[in-house]
C-alpha positions in Angstrom: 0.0 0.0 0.0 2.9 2.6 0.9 4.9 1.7 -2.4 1.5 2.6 -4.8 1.2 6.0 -2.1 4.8 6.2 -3.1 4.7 5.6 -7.2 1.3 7.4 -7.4 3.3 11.2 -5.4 6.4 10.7 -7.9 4.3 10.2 -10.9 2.1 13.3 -9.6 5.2 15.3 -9.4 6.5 14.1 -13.0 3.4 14.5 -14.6 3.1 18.6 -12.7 6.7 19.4 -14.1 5.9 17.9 -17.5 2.9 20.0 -17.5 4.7 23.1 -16.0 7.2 22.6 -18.8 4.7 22.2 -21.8 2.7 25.5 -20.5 6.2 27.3 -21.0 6.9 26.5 -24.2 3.4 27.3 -25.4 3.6 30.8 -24.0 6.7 31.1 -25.7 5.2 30.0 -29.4 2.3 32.1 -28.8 4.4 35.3 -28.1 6.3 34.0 -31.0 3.7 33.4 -33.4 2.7 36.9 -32.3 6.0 38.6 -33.3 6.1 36.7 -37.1 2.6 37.9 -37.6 3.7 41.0 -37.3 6.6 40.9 -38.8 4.0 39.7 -41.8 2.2 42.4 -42.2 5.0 45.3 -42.3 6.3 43.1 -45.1 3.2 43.1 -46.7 2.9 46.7 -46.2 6.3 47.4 -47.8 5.8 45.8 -50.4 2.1 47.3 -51.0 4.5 50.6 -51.0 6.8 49.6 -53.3 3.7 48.0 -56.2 2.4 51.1 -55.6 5.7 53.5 -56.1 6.3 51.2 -59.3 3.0 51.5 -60.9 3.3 55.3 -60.4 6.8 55.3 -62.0 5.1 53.3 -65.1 2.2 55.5 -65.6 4.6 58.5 -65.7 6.9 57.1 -68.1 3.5 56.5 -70.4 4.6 52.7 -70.5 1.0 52.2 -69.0 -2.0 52.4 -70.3 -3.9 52.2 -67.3 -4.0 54.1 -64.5 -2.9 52.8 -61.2 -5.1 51.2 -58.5 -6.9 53.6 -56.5 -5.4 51.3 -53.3 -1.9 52.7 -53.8 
């Protein structure tokens, strides 16, 4: 009886730090995921910027016959 008291604490303890251990690294992805997404989007908005700045540069060379997007 004292040596499943025994087994049953230890696994309790293993199974807490193992849990404990998992909950870290998912905060850490999280605030990770969190940065890249960000990251994302400047990109995106750079390069928004720079279709916009070429499309510009084409319709005032006349190499375009449409005008640009009203987005940029």
């Amino acid at each position: 009886m004292a040596e499943v008291l025994v087994a049953t604490k230890l696994a309790v303890a293993v199974l807490s730090e193992a849990v404990q251990r998992i909950d870290d690294l998912l905060i850490r992805e999280a605030a990770s995921f969190s940065s890249v997404r960000e990251d994302v989007e400047s990109l995106r908005n750079e390069l928004t910027r720079i279709k916009c700045f070429l499309e510009d540069a084409e319709h005032k060379a006349g190499t375009r016959q449409a005008r640009p997007q009203l987005g940029c």
